[in-house]
C-alpha positions as CSV (number, residue, x, y, z in Angstrom):
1,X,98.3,90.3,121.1
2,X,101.0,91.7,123.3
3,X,104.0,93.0,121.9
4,X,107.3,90.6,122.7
5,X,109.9,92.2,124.0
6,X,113.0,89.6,124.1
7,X,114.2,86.7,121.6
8,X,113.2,84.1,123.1
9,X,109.8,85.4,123.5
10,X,109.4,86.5,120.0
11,X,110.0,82.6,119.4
12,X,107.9,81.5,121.3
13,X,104.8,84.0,120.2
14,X,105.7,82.6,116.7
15,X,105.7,79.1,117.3
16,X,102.3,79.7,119.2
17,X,101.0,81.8,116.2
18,X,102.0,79.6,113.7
19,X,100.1,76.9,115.6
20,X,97.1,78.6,115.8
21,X,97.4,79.3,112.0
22,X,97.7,75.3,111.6
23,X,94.2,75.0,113.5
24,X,92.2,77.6,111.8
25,X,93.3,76.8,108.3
26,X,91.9,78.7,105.4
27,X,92.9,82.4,105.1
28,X,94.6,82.4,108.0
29,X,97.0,79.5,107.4
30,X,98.0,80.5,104.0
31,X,99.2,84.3,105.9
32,X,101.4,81.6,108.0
33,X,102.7,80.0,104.9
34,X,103.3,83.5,103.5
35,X,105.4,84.1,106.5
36,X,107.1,80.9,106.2
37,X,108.4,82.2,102.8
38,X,110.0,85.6,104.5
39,X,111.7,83.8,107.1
40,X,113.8,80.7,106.8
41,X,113.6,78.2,109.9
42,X,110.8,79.7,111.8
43,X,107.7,78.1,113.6
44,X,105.6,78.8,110.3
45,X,107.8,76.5,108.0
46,X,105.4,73.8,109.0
47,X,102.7,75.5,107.7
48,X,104.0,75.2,104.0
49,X,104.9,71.5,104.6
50,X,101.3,71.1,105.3
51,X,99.1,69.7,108.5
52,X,97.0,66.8,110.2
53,X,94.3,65.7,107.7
54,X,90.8,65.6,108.8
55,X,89.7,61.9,109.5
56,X,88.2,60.7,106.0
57,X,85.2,59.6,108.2
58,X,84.4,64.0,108.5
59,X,85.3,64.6,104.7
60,X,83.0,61.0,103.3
61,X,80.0,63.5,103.5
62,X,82.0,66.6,101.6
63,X,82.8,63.9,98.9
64,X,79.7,62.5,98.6
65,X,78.0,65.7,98.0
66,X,80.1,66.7,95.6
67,X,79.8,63.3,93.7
68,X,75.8,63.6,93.9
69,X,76.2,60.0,94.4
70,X,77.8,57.2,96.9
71,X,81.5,56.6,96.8
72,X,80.8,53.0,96.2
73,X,79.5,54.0,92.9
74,X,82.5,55.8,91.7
75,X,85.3,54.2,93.4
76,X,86.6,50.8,94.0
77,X,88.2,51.9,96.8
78,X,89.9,55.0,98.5
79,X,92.7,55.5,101.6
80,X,91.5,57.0,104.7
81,X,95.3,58.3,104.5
82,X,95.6,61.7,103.3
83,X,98.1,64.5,102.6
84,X,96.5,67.9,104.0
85,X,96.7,71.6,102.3
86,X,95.3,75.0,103.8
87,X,91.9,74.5,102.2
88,X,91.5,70.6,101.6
89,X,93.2,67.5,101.4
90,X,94.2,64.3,99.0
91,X,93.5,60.9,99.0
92,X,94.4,58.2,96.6
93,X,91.7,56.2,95.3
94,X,91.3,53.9,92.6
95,X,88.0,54.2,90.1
96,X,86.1,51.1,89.2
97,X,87.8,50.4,85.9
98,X,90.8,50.2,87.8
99,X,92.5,53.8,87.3
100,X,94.5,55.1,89.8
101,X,93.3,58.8,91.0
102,X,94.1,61.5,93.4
103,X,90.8,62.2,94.9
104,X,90.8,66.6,96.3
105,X,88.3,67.4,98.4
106,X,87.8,70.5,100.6
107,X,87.3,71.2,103.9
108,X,83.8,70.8,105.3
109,X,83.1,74.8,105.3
110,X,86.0,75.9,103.9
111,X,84.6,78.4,101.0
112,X,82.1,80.3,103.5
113,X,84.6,80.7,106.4
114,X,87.5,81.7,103.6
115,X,84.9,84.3,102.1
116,X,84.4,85.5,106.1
117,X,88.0,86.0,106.7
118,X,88.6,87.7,103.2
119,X,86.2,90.2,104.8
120,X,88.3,90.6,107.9
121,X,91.2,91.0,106.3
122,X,89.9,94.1,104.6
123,X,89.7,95.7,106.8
124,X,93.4,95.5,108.3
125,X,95.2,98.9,107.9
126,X,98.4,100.0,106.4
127,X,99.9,100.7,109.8
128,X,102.2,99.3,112.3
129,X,104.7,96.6,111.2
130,X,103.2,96.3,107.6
131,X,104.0,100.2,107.3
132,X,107.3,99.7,109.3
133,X,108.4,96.5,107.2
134,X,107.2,98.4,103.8
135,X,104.4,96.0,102.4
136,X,102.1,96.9,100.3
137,X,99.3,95.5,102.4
138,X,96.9,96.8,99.4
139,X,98.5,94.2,97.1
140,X,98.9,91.6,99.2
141,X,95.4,91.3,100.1
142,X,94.5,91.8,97.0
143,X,96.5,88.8,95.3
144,X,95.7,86.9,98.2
145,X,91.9,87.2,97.4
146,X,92.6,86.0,94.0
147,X,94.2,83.5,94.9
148,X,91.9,81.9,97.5
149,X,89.3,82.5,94.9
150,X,91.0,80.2,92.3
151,X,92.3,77.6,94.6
152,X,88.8,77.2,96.4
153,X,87.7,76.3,93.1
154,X,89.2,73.0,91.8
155,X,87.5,72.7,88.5
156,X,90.2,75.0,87.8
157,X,92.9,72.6,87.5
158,X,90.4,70.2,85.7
159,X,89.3,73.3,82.9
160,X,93.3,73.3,82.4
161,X,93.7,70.1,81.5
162,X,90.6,69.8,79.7
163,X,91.9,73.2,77.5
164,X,95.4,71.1,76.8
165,X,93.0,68.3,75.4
166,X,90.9,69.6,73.1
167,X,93.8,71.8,71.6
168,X,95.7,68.4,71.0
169,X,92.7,66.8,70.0
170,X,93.4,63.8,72.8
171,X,90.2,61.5,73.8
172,X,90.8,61.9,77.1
173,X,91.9,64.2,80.2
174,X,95.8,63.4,81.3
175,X,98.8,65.3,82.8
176,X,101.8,64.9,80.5
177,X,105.0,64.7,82.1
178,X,106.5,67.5,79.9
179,X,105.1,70.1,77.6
180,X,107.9,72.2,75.7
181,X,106.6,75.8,74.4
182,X,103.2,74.9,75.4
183,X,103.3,72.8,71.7
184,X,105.1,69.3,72.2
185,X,103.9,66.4,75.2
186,X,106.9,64.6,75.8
187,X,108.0,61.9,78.2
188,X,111.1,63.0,79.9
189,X,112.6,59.8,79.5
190,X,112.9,60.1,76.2
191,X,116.1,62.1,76.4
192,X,116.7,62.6,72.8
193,X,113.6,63.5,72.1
194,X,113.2,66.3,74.8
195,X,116.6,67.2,73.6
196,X,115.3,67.8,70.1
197,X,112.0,69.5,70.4
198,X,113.8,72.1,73.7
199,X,116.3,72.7,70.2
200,X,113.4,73.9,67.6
201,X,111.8,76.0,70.7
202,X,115.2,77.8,71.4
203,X,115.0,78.3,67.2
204,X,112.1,80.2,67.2
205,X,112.1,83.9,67.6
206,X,109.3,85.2,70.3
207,X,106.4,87.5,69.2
208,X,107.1,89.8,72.0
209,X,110.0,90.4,74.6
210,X,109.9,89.8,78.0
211,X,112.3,90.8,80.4
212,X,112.9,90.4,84.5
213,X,115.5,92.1,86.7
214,X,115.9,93.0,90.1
215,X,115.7,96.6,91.1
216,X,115.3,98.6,94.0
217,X,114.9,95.4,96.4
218,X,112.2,94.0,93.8
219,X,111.7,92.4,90.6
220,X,110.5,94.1,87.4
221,X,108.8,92.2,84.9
222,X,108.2,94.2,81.6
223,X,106.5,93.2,78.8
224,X,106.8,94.7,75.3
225,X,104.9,94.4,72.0
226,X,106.4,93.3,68.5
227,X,105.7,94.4,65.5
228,X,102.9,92.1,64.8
229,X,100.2,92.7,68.2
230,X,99.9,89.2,69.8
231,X,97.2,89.2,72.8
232,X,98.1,86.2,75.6
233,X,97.4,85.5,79.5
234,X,100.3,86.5,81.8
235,X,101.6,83.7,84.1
236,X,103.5,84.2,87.0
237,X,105.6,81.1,89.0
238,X,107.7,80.7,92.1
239,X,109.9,77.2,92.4
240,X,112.5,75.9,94.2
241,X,115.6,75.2,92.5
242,X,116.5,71.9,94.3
243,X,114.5,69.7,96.6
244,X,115.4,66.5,98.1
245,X,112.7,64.0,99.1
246,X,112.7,61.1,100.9
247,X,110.0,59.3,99.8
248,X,108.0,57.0,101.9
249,X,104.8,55.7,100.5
250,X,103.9,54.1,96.2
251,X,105.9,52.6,94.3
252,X,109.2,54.9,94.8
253,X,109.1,53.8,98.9
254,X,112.5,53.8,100.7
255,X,114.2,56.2,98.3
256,X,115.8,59.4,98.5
257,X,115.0,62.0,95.0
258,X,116.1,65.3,94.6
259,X,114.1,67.3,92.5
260,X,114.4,70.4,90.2
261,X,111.9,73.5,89.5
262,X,110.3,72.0,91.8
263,X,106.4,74.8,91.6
264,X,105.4,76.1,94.8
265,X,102.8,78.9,93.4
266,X,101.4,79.3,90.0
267,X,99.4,82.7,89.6
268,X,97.0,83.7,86.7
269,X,97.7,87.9,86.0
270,X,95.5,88.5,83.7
271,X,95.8,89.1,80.1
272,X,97.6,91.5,78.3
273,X,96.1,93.1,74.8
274,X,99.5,93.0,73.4
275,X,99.6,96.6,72.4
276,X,100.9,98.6,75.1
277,X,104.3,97.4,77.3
278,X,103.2,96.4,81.0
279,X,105.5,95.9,83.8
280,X,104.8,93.9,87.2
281,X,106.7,94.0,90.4
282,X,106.9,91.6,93.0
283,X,109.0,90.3,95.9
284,X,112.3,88.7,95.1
285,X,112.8,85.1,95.2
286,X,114.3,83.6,98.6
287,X,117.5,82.1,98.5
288,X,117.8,78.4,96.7
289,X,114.2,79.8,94.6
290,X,113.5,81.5,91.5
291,X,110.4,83.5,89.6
292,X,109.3,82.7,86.3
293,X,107.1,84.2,83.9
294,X,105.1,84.3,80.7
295,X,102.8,84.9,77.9
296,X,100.7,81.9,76.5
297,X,98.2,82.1,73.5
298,X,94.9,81.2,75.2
299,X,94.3,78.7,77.6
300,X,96.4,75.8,76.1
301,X,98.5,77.6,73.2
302,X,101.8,78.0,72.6
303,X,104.1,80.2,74.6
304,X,105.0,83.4,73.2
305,X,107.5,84.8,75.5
306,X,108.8,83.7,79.0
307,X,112.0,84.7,81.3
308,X,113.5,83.7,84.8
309,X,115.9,85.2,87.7
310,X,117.1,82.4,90.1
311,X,118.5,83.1,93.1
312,X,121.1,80.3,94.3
313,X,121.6,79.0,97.4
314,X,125.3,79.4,98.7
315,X,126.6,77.2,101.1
């Protein structure tokens, strides 16, 4: 690709990139998205407010396959409609006992041409802009790979929820609206009750410390023991502070909802043995966004330790 030379140039080889990032999908769209994230109103902010869908008509087969059995014989019915992602899309559906679903399915594809362009992107050097910019293309493309790894496969989200569960000894799989200190399922209607259990959790002193603070143009998380060694997983999360929707489609149609902490990008570290301090650095949050992250005991404990840094948006 050419080098542009003037503004209006450099536009439009954006807009025309980020358009061909929209068509490929995959590896190459989530590099838009990560772009979108760098630069605020550019050609790429589409990317991370998704795409077309594929016509359900090309994903029936994907579905089927994935059922091992017709549709007819799982669902009552299911919306050709769908919202589209990078690597699949959603449709709502509802199951033969009458449950209401959201129904993920992945591009026809998808994992062999993401594992393809993984390759690819191996092999992209440390020079030129990513040297001139100062990215650490190592890391990138290294987190990236994890990252397409674990969102390629949805039975993660499932093995989540399944965890939660069986550690609350439920009959059956659910989302909770809120879950304080990785302990207590509360509806966040109940006001007093959130109130109450948020309360206890501030009470109770942390196992370990966790800190985050901005330094040289980065963030540092650090991590340090306590006296008593306490072994977790490390999660990391980017949000937005506020959002405001309007909302066009279920039963909220017509209006207009801001949201809070709104999770763009939950990512798995790794775990930590609890016996050594660890530290991890990573970008800065973009203005109106902030980073959290912690420690939880196991899959579906409680959470040991866990810290923020916001960074508002001014107006």
């Amino acid at each position: 690709m050419r080098k542009a030379d003037t503004v209006g140039s450099k536009e439009f080889a954006k807009a025309a990139l980020a358009n061909l990032f929209a068509d490929a999908r995959g590896v190459t769209m989530k590099i838009g998205q990560l772009f979108s994230e760098l630069e605020d109103g550019s050609p790429f902010d589409q990317l991370a407010k998704g795409v077309d869908p594929y016509p359900f008509s090309t994903m029936l087969p994907v579905l089927e396959d994935g059922l091992g059995r017709p549709v007819s014989e799982v669902f009552a019915d299911i919306e050709d409609h769908a919202i589209a992602a990078s690597l699949g899309q959603v449709h709502k559906a509802r199951l033969l006992n009458g449950d209401v679903v959201a129904v993920k399915i992945r591009y026809p594809g998808i994992a062999s041409a993401v594992d393809a362009e993984m390759k690819i992107a191996g092999l992209i050097p440390s020079v030129g802009p990513a040297k001139k910019w100062g990215m650490d293309l190592t890391g990138y493309k290294q987190v990236l790979k994890a990252n397409m790894d674990r969102e390629l496969d949805y039975r993660t989200e499932a093995q989540r929820q399944i965890a939660y569960r069986d550690a609350w000894h439920k009959s059956v799989v659910y989302t909770p609206q809120m879950v304080v200190q990785g302990r207590h399922d509360v509806m966040g209607s109940r006001a007093d009750d959130l109130a109450a259990v948020i309360a206890a959790a501030q009470r109770t002193e942390p196992p370990i410390k966790v800190t985050i603070e901005r330094q040289g143009g980065m963030l540092k998380c650090r991590i340090e023991p306590g006296a008593v060694r306490t072994v977790g997983i490390v999660w990391i999360a980017k949000y937005t502070m506020s959002a405001t929707v309007e909302i066009d489609r279920g039963e909220n149609a017509g209006r207009t909802i801001t949201y809070v902490n709104v999770v763009n990008s939950l990512q798995r570290i790794g775990s930590w043995a609890g016996t050594e301090p660890e530290e991890v650095t990573m970008p800065q949050p973009e203005p109106g966004e902030g980073v959290a992250i912690w420690i939880q005991a196991g899959e579906a404990g409680p959470i040991l330790a866990a810290a923020k840094i916001e960074n508002p948006l001014v107006e």
